[in-house]
C-alpha positions in Angstrom: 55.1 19.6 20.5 51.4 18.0 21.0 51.1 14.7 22.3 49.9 12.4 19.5 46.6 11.2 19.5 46.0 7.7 21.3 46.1 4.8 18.5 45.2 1.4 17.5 48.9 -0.2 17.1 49.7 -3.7 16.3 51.1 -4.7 19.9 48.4 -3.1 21.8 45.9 -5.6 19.6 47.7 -8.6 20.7 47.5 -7.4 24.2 43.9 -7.6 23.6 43.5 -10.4 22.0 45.2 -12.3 25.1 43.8 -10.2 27.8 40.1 -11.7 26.4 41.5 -15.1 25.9 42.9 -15.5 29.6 40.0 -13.2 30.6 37.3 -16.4 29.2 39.7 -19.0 30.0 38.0 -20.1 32.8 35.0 -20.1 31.7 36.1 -22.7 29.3 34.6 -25.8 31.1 31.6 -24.5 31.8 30.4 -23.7 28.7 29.2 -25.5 25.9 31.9 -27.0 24.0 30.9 -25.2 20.9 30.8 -21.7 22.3 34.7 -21.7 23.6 35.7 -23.3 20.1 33.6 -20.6 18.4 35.6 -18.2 20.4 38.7 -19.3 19.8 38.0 -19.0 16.3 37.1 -15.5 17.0 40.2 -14.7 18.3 42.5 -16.7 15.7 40.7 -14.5 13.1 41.5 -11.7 14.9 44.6 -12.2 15.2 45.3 -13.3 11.8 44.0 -9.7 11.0 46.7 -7.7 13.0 49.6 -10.2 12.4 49.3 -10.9 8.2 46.8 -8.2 7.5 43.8 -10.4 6.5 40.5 -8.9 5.7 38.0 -8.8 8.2 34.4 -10.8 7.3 31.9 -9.0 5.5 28.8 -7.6 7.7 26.8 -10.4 6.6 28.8 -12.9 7.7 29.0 -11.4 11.3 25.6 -11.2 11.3 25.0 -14.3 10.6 27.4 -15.4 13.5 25.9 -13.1 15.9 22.3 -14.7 15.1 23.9 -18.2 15.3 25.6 -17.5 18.8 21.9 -16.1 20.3 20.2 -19.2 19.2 23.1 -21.1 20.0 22.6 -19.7 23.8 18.7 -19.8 23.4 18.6 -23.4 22.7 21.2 -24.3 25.1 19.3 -23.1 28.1 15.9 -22.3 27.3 16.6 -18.8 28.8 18.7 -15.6 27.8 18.7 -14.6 31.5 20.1 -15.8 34.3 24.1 -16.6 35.6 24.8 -19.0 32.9 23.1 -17.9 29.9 24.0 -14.9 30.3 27.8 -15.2 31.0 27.4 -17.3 27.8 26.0 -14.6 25.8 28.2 -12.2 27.0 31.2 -14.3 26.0 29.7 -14.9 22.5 29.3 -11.3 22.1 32.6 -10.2 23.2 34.1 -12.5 20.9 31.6 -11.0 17.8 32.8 -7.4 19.2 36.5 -8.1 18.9 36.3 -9.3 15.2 34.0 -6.1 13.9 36.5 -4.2 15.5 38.0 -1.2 13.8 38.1 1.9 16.0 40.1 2.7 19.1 36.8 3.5 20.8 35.5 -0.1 20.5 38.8 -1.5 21.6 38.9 0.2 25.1 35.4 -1.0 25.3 36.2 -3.9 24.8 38.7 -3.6 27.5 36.2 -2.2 29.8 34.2 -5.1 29.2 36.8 -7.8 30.1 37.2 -6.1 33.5 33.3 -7.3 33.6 34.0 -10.9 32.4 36.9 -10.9 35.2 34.0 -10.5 37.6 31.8 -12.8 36.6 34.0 -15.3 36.9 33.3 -15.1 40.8 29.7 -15.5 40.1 31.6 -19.6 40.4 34.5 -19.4 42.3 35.9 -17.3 44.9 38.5 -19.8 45.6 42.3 -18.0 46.5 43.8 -19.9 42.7 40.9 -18.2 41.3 41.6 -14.7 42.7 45.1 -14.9 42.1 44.3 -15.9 38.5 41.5 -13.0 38.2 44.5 -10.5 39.6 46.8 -11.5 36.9 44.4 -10.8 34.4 43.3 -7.7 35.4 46.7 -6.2 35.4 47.2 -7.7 32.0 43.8 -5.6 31.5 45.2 -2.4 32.6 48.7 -2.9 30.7 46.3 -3.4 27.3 44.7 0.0 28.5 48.6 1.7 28.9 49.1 0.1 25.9 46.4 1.7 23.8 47.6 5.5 25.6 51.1 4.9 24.6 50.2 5.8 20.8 54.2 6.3 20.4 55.3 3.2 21.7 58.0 4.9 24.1 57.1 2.4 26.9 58.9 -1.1 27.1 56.3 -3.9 27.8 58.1 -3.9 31.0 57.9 -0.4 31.8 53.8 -1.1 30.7 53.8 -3.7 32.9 55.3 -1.5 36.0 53.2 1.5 35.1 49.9 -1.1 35.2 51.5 -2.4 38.8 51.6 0.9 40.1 48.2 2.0 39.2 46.5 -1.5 41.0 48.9 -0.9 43.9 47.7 3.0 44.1 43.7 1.7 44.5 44.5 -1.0 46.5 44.6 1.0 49.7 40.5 2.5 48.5 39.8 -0.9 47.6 40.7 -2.2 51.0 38.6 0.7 53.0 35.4 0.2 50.4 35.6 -3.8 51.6 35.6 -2.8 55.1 33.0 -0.2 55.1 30.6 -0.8 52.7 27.5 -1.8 54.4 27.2 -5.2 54.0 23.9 -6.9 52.4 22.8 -10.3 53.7 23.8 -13.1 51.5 27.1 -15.0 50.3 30.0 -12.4 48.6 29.3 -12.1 44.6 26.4 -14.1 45.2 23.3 -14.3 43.4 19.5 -15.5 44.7 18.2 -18.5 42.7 19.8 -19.6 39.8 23.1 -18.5 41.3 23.5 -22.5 42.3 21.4 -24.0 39.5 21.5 -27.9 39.8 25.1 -28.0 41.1 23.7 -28.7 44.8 26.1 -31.3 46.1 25.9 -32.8 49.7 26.5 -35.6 51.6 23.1 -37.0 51.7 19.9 -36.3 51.2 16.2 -36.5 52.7 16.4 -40.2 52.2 18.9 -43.5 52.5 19.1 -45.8 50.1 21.6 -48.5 50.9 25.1 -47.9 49.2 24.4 -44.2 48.9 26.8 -43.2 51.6 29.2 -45.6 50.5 29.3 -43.5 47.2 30.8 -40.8 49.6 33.4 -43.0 51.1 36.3 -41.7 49.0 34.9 -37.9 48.4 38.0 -35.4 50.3 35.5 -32.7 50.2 35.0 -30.6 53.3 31.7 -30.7 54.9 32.3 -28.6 57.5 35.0 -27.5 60.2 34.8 -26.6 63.7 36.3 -24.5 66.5 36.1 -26.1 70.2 36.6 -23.5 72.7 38.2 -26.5 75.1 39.8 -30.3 74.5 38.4 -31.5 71.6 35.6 -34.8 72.2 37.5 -38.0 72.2 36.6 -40.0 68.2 33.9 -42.1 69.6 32.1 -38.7 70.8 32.4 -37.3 67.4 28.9 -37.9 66.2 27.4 -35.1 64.0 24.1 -35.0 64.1 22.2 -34.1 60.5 18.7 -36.0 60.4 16.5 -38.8 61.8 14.9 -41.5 59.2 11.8 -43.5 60.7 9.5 -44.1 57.5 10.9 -47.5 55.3 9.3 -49.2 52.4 12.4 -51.9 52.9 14.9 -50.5 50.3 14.9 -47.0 51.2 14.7 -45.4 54.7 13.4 -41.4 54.6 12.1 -38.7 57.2 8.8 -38.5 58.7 6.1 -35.6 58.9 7.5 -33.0 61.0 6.0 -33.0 64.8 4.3 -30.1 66.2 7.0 -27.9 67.7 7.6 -28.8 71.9 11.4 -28.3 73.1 13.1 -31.5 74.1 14.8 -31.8 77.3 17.2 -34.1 77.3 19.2 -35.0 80.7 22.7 -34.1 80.3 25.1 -36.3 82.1 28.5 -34.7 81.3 30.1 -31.5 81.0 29.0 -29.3 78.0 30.9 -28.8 74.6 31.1 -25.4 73.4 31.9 -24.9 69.8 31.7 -22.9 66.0 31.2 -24.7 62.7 31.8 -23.4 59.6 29.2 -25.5 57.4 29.9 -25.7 53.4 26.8 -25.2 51.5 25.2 -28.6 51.4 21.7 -27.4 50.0 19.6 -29.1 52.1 17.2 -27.9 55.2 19.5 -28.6 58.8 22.2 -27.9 59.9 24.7 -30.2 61.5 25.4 -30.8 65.3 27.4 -32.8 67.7 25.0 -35.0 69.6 23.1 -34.0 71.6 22.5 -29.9 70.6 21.8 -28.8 73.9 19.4 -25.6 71.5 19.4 -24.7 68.2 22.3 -21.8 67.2 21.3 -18.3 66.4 22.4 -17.2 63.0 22.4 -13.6 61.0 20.5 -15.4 58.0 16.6 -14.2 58.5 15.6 -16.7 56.0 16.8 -19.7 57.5 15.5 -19.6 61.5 16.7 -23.0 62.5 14.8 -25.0 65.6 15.5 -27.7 67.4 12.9 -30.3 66.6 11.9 -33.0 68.9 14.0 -35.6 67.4 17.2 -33.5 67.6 17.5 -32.6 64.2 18.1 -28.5 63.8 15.5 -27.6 60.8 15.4 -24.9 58.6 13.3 -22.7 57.0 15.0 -23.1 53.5 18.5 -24.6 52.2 21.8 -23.9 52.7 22.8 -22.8 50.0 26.0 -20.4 51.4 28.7 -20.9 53.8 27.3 -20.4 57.0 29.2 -20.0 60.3 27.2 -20.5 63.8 28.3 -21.7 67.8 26.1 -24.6 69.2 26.3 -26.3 72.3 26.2 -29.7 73.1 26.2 -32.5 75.5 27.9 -35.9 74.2 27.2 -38.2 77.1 23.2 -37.8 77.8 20.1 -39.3 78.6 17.4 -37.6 75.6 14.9 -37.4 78.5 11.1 -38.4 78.3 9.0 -37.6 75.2 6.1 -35.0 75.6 2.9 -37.1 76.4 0.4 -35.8 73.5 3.5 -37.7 70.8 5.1 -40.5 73.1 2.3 -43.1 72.0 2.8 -41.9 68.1 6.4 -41.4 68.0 7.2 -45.0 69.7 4.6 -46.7 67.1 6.2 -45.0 64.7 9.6 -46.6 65.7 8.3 -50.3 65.2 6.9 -50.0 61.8 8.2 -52.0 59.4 6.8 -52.6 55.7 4.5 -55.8 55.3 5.8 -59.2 53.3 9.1 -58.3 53.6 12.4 -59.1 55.4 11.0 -63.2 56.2 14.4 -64.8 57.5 15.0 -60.7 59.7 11.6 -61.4 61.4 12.6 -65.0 62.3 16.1 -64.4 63.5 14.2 -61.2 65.7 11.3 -63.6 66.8 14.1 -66.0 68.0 15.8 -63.2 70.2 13.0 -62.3 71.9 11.5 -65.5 73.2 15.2 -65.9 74.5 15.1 -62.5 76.6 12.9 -60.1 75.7 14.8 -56.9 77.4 15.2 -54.3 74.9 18.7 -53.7 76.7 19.6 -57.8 76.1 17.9 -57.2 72.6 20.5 -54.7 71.2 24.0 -56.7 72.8 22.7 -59.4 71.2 22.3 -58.3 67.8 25.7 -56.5 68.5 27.0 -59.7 69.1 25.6 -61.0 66.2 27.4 -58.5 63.8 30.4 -59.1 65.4 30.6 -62.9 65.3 29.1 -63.3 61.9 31.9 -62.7 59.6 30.5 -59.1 58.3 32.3 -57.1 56.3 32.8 -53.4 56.2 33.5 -52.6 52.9 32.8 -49.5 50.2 32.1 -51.9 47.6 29.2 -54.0 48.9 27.3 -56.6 46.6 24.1 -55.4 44.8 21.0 -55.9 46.7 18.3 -56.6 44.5 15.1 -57.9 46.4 15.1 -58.2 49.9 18.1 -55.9 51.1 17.9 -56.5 54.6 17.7 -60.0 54.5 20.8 -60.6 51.7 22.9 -58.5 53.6 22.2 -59.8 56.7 22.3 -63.8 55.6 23.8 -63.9 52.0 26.5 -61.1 51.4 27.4 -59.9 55.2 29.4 -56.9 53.4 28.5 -53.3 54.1 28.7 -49.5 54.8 27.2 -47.9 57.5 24.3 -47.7 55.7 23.7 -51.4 55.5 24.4 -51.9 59.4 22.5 -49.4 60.8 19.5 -50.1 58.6 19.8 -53.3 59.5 19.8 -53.6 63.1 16.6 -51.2 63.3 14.7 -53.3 61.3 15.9 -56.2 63.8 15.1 -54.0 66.3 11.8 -53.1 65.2 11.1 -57.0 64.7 12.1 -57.6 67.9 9.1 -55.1 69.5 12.0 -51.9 70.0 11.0 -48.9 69.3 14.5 -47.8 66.7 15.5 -45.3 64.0 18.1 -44.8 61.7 20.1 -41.4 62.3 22.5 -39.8 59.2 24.9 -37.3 59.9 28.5 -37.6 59.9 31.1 -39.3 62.5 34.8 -38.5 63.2 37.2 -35.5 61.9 40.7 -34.8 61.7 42.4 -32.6 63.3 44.6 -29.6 61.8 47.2 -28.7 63.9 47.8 -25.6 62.1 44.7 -23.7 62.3 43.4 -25.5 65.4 40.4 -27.3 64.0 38.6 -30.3 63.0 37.9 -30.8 59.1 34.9 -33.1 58.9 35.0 -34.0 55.1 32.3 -35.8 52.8 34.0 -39.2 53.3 33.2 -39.0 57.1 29.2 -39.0 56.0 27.6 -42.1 58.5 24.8 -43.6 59.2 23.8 -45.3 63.2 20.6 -46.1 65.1 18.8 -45.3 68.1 16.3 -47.7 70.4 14.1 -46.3 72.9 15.3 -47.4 76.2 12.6 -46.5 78.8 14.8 -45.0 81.4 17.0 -43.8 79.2 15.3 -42.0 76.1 16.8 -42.3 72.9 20.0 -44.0 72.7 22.8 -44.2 70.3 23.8 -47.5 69.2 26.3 -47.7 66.5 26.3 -51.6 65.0 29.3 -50.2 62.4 31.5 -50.4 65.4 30.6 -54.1 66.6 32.3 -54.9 63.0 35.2 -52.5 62.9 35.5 -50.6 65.6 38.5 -48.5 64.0 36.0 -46.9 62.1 34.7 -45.1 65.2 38.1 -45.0 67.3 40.4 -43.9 64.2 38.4 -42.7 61.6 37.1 -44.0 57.7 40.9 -43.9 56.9 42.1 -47.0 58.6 38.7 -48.8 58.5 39.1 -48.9 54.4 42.0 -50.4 52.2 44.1 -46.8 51.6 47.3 -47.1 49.7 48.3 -43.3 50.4 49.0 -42.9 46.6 49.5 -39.3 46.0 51.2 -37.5 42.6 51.0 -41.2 41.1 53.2 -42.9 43.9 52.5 -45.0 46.8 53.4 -43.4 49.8 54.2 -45.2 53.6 52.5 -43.3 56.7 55.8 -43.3 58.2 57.1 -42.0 55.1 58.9 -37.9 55.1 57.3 -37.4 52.1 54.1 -38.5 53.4 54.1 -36.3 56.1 55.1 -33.8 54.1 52.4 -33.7 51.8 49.8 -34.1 54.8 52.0 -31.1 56.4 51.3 -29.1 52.9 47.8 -30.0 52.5 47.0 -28.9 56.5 48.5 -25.6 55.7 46.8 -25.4 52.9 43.4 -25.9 54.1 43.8 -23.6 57.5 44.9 -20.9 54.5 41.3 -21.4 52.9 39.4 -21.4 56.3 40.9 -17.8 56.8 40.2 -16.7 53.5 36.6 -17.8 54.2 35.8 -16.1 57.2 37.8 -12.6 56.4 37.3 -12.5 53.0 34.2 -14.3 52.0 32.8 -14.7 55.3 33.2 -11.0 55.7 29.5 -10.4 57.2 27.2 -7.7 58.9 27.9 -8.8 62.3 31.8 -8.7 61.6 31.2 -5.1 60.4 29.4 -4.2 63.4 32.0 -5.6 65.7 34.6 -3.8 64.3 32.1 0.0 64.8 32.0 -1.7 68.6 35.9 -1.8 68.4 35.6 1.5 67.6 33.2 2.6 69.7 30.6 3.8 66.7 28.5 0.9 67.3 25.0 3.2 68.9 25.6 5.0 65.6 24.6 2.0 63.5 25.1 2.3 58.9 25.9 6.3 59.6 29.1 5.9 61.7 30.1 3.7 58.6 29.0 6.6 56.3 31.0 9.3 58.0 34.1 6.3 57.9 34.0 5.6 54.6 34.1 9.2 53.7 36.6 10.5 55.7 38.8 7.1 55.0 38.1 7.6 51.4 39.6 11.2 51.3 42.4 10.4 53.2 43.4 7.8 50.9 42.8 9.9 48.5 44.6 12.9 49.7 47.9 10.8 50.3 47.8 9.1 46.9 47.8 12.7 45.2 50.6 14.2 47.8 52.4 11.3 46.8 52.2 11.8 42.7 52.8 15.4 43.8 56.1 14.6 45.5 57.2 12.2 42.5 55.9 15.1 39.7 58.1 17.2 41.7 61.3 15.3 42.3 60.9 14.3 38.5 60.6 18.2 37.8 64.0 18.5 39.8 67.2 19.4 37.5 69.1 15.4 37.6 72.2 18.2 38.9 70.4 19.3 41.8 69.5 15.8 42.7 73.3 14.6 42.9 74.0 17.5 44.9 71.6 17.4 47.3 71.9 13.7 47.8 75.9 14.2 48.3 74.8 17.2 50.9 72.8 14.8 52.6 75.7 12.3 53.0 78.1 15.4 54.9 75.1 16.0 56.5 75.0 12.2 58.2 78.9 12.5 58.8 78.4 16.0 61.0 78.8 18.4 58.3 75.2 19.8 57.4 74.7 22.4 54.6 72.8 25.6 55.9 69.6 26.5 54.8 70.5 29.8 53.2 74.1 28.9 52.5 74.6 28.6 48.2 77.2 26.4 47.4 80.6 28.6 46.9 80.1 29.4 50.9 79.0 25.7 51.9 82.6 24.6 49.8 84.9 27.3 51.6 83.2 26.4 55.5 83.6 22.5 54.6 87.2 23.3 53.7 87.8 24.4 56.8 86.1 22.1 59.1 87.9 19.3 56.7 91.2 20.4 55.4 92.4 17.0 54.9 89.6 16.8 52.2 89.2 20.0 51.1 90.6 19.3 47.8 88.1 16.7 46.9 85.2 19.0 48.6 86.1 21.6 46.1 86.4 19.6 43.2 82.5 18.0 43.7 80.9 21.4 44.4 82.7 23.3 41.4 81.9 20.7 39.3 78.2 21.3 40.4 78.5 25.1 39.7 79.7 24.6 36.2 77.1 22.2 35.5 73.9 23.4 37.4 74.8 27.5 36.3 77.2 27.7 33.5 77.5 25.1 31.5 75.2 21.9 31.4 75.9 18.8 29.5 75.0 15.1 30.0 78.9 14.0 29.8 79.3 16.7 33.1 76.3 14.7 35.0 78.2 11.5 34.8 81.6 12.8 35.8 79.7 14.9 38.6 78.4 11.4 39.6 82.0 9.7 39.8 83.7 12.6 41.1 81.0 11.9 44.1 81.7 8.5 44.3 84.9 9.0 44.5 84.0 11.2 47.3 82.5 8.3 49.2 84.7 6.6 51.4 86.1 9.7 52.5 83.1 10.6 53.7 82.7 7.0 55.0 85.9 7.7 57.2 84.9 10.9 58.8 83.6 10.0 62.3 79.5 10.5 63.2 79.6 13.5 65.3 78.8 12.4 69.3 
């Protein structure tokens, strides 16, 4: 009888209709409210349709909506192209699609289609929720395409949902190989140039300080970066990452100067050297951080971004961050910064004592004062360190406005702070004092993961500290934060700030199982993501040519790969279609056969193997003989199997054969294993 002809049925609809609704799901937040609710709509329609047979809307009335969701689209973003317009379009569209729907054509496009909206969802995330989610969906996708195939409705929805299973499983294994072998591209995985990050650029800090900026940060868990030490990891009051150096002020805001021409520093390194990997978030700005001091700046497989070590320390780029981007640096935490090149010493020193005119009155006093007491810039800076710490400041994320002199009402009226507020500070005292100083932004501290061996160096951590110009000395770090609470440096942001550990709404003791628990859960958690970025999304060009130098294919370069993927991809191939061969095959087998042979096998394993050419009246009469005890029961199984497989088939025979050789089984249990 001819199969029938694949169908649109009821229950392969609804499969639809939720494989597009979880399919857009995501999506739902970062569209415009009125495009998910329009969808929605779409889909209640649709349903309503299939479920109570309502009529579907005239063609005017869709065309109306189509012209409405374009415009719609248009207006919102002033573009039809580009990530987000067009994954808005698209969504629009496919909701349009579903409700002019009528033939079984358009619904497995439609179901082609939602594999497409499953990848555009990583055009935003490629997070490990996200790609289990997206995995779920897609073999919801593949059971609506079973479901549309099975025009009879013999299948179960779990027997659709196992045959969907098995067909993912059977390409993961070509799925895998493409991964590996597919010549890699420059640039992040599903990523796209441009608009790809829009005006979603989020860092710690920008190109300029304004006071309370950082303190903004203070409470922000996101990562910033991690690193890898190859030895013992710096001690907390090393942990100074190094982003950028501020010298320009106009009193209120503190911001970077015009680049010097290029000249290598050469800094006198007075301690043993720090080897070490960081795997920088994208922070969408033009550097790239570094302990102090970067010894050179790291080489990296992005042509685009060629980063240098400027003369101030700072490791410039050509253009932004805008990926995750892994590179080894070297450093030297206790140093001298060595002497300045002579054609920018007498620039870059009157540079550090500039400070804006009219401003900062009771600052330049108190400096004034200082100096005519001991004018050593070494006496200078303890005695302004003294200062902060004797003066009742406050470290604080919560500092009072500063409205019209900020350096002079924090440093005489409100005496409360971030780091921001501190270090600003004492280089403007420093600067009034005839000492060459400049504010430096970066980050200080980390903790430490046990679990995957690292330190995570989140946004909270961002910090702000000063250097003076010491003349035997270079460029020195002095950190007036610590002269108020030094557990900021020594312990971290954590115990420096009022934390009451609340977590899942409760208040949680540091002492507490539960608390370490949860910081146990969240550790594993994390070293989990900084494996799926450097094998997954990190997977990279270099990491690809490693693994042809494992091989040793790396002299043959992108053909070695070739040849790879081809021969990799036909022997995945090959063994997927002996294996649907072998199951074709066994399925093919009379169910008879199969009992037998399966009871064969168990003499077999007990020292009493079936012969190749023996049939089974002869393989009865020889076991009879080697087992006499059980020759009765040996006869009854195989004659049974006679009647059955030659004379008389019947299903009621296939389930006595099958107790009958149950029966058999601890018999066969009892015989001894031959030696």
């Amino acid at each position: 009888m001819p199969t029938a002809a694949p169908r649109l049925t009821p229950r392969s609809l609804y499969w639809l209709i939720l494989t597009l609704g979880l399919v857009v799901l995501p999506h739902g937040l970062r569209l415009p409210v009125w495009l998910p609710l329009l969808f929605g709509g779409l889909l209640a329609w649709r349903y309503l349709v299939v479920r109570y047979a309502y009529p579907l809307p005239p063609k005017g009335l869709r065309l109306l909506l189509t012209v409405v969701t374009v415009l719609g689209v248009l207006l919102t973003y002033r573009t039809l192209f580009g990530r987000d317009a067009g994954v808005a379009l698209l969504v629009g569209l496919l909701g349009l699609k579903l409700l002019e729907m009528r033939s079984l054509r358009e619904a497995l496009l439609l179901t082609f289609l939602s594999y497409f909206v499953i990848i555009t969802n990583f055009l935003y995330s490629q997070s490990i929720p996200t790609v289990l989610y997206l995995l779920l969906v897609m073999l919801l996708t593949t059971v609506t395409l079973v479901s549309f195939n099975d025009s009879g409705q013999r299948l179960s929805t779990k027997a659709q949902l196992r045959l969907a299973g098995v067909l993912l499983v059977q390409a993961l294994p070509l799925t895998l190989l493409l991964f590996v072998l597919f010549p890699r591209v420059p640039g992040p995985f599903w990523g796209l140039p441009n608009d790809a990050y829009g005006s979603q650029a989020k860092t710690g800090f920008s190109d300029r300080l304004e006071l309370g900026n950082l303190s903004e940060l203070g409470l922000s868990d996101e990562v910033a970066f991690r690193v890898e030490f190859d030895g013992p990891i710096p001690p907390p009051a090393q942990r100074y990452w190094r982003a950028m150096v501020l010298w320009d002020t106009d009193g209120k805001t503190w911001k970077t100067q015009a680049r010097l021409p290029y000249f290598k520093p050469q800094p006198q390194n007075l301690g043993t050297a720090v080897d070490y990997r960081i795997t920088l978030e994208p922070q969408h700005q033009p550097w790239l951080l570094a302990l102090d001091l970067p010894s050179a700046a790291p080489l990296v497989q992005e042509k685009d971004l060629n980063p240098a070590l400027l003369p101030d320390y700072e490791i410039y780029t050509d253009n932004k961050v805008t990926q995750r981007l892994r590179y080894q640096l070297r450093s030297y935490p206790l140093y001298h910064s060595g002497p300045l090149d002579a054609r920018f010493e007498e620039r870059q020193l009157r540079q550090g004592l500039r400070l804006p005119p009219g401003l900062h009155p009771r600052t330049l006093a108190l400096a004034a004062t200082w100096q005519m007491q001991d004018p050593d810039p070494q006496a200078l800076v303890r005695q302004a360190l003294v200062f902060f710490n004797e003066k009742d400041f406050i470290y604080t994320l919560s500092p009072a406005p500063l409205l019209n002199d900020p350096i002079d009402e924090f440093l005489f009226d409100t005496k409360a702070g971030f780091c921001e507020h501190y270090s600003a500070a004492f280089v403007t005292l420093m600067r009034a004092a005839g000492v060459p100083a400049r504010v430096v932004v970066g980050y200080q501290g980390g903790t430490f993961n046990p679990l995957g061996n690292y330190l995570v160096v989140r946004q909270r951590d961002a910090h702000a500290w000063a250097e003076v110009w010491l003349a035997q000395q270079g460029w020195v770090r002095v950190d007036p934060t610590a002269a108020v609470d030094p557990s900021r440096i020594e312990q971290g942001i954590d115990t420096a700030l009022p934390n009451d550990n609340t977590a899942l709404g409760l208040t949680l003791a540091e002492d507490s199982a539960l608390y370490g628990a949860l910081l146990q859960l969240r550790n594993a958690w994390d070293a989990v993501n900084n494996r799926w970025n450097q094998w997954v999304l990190g997977y990279s060009r270099t990491q690809q040519t490693q693994l042809l130098a494992l091989l040793g294919l790396d002299q043959y370069g992108y053909q070695a790969l070739t040849v790879l993927l081809l021969l990799g991809s036909g022997l995945v191939l090959v063994g997927i279609a002996a294996w649907l061969f072998s199951i074709r095959r066994l399925a093919a087998q009379d169910p008879v056969q199969r009992l037998y042979l399966a009871f064969c096998a168990k003499l077999a394993r007990r020292g009493l193997a079936r012969r190749p050419a023996e049939g089974p009246r002869d393989f009865a009469e020889r076991a009879s003989r080697a087992w006499p005890a059980q020759a009765a029961q040996l006869q009854a199984v195989i004659g049974l199997y006679i009647t059955l497989r030659y004379r008389a088939p019947s299903p009621e025979g296939y389930a006595q054969l099958a107790r009958e050789i149950r029966r058999c089984e601890p018999m066969i249990n009892r015989k001894r294993r031959p030696d």
